[in-house]
Backbone as CSV, one residue per row, in Angstrom:
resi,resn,N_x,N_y,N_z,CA_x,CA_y,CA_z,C_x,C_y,C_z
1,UNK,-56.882,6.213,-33.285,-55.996,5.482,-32.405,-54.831,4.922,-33.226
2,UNK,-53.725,4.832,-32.360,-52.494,4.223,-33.328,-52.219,3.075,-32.890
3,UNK,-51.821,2.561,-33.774,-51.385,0.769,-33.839,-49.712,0.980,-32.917
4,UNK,-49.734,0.129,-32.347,-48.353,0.064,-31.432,-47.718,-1.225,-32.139
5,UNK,-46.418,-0.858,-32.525,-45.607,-2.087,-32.959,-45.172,-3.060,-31.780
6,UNK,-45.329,-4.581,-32.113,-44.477,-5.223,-30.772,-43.415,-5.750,-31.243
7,UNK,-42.519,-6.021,-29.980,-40.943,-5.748,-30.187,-40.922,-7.018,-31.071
8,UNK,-40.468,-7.468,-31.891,-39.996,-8.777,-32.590,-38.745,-9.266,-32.808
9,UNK,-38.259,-9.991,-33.295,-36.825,-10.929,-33.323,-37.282,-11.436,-34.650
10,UNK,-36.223,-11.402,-35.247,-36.149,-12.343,-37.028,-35.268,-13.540,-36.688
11,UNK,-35.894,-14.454,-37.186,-35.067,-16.004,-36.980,-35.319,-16.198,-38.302
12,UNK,-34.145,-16.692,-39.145,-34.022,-17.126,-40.593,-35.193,-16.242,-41.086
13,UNK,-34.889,-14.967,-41.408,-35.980,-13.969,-42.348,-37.707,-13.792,-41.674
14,UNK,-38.099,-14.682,-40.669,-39.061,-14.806,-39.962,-39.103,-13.802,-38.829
15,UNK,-40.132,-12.710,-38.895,-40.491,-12.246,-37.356,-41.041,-12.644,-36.230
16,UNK,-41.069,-12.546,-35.354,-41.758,-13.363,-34.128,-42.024,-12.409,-33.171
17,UNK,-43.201,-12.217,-32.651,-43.525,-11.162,-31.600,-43.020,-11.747,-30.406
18,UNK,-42.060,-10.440,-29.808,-41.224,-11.165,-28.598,-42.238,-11.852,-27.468
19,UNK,-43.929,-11.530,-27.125,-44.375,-11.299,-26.633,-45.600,-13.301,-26.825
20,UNK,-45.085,-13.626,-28.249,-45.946,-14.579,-28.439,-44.801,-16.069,-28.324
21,UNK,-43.764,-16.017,-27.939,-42.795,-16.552,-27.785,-43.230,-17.393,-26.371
22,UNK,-42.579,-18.402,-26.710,-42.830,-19.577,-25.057,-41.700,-19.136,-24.276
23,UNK,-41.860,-19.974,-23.185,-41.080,-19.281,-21.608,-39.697,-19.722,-21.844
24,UNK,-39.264,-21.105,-22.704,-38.014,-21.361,-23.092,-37.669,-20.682,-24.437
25,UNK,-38.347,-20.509,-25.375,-37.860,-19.139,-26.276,-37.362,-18.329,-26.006
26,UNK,-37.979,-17.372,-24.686,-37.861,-16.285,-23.803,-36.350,-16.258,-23.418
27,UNK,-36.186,-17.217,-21.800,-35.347,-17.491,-21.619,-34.317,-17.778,-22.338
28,UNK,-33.871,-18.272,-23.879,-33.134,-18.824,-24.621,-32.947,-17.542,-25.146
29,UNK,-33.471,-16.630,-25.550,-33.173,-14.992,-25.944,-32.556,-14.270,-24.988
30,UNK,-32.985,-14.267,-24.041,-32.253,-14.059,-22.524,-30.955,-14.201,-22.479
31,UNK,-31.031,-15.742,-22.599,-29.060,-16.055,-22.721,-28.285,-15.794,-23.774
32,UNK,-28.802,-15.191,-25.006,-28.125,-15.053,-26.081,-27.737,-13.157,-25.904
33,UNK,-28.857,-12.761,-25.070,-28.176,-11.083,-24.853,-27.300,-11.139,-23.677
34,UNK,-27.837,-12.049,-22.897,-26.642,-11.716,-21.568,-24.734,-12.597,-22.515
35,UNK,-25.208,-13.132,-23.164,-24.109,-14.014,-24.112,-23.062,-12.474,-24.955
36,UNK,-23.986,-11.482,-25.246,-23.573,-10.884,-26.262,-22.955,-9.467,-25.306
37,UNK,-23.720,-9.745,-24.350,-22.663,-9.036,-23.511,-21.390,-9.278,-23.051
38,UNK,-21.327,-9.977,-22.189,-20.459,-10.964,-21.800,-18.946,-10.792,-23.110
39,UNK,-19.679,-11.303,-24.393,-18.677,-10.772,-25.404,-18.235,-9.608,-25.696
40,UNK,-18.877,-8.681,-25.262,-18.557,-7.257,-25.374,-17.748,-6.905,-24.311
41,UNK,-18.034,-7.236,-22.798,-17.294,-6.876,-22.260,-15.925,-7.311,-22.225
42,UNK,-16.040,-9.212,-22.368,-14.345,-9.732,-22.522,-13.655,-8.966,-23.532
43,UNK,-14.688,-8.302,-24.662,-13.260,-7.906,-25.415,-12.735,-6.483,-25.355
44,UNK,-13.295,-5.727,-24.663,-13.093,-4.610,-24.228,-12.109,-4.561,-23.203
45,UNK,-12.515,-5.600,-22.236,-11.083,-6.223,-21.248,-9.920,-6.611,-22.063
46,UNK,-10.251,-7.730,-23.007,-9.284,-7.888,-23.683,-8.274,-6.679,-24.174
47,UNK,-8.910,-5.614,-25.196,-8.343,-5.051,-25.383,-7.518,-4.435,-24.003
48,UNK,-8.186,-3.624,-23.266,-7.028,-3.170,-22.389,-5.942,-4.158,-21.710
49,UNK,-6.327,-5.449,-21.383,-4.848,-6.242,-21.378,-3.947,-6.495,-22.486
50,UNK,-3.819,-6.249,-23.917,-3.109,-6.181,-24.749,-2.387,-4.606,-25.005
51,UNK,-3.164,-3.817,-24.107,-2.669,-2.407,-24.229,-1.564,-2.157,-22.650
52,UNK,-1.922,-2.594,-21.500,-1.213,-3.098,-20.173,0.391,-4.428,-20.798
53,UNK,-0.101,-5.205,-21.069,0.997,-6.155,-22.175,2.230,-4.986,-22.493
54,UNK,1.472,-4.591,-23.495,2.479,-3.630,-24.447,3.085,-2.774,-23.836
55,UNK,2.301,-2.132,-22.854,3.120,-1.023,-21.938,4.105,-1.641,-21.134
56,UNK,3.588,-3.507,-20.548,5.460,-3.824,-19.238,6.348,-4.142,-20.747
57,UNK,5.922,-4.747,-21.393,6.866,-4.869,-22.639,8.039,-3.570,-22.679
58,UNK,6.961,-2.835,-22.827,8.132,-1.454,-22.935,8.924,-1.124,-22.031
59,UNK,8.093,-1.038,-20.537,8.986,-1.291,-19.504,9.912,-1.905,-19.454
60,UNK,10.348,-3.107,-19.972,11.016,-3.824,-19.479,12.099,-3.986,-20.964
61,UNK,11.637,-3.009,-21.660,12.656,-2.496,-22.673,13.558,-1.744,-22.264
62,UNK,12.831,-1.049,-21.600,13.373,0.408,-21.216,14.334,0.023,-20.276
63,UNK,14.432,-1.023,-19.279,15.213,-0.929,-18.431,16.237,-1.942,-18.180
64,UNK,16.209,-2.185,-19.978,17.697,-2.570,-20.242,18.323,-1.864,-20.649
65,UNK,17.994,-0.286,-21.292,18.413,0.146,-21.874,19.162,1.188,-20.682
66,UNK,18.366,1.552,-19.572,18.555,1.812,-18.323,19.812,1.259,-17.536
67,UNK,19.986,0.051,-18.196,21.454,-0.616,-17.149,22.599,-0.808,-18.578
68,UNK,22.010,-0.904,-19.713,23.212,-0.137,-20.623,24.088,0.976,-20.583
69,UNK,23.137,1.981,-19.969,23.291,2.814,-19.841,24.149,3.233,-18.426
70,UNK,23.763,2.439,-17.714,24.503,2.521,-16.287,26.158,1.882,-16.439
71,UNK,25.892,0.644,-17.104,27.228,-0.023,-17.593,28.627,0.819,-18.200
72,UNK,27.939,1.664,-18.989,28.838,2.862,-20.042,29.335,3.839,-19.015
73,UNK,28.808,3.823,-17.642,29.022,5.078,-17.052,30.251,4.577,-16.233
């Protein structure tokens, strides 16, 4: 028969079987993955609003260069 590993968490070099953990341990691990999501997704948003940014930026480069251009004519 084989030994089954249980899932664990290291706190300061310490393992802890996720499984021997109290109900506010639990929960408190809980909020630290839904936490680490949460960060993943804002910055993934983030990034694409700094990439949306940059693009009216340009837009709105462009369409001075657009009525420069109209001016000369």
């Amino acid at each position: 028969m084989t030994e089954e590993t249980k899932p664990t968490i290291t706190i300061d070099g310490t393992d802890h079987a996720i499984e021997d953990l109290d109900d506010v341990q639990k929960r408190t691990l809980n909020h630290i993955a839904d936490l680490n999501n949460k960060i993943a997704t804002a910055s993934f948003q983030l990034e694409q609003l700094k990439i949306a940014q940059s693009a009216m930026k340009n837009i709105l480069k462009a369409s001075f260069n657009t009525e420069d251009t109209k001016e000369e004519k």
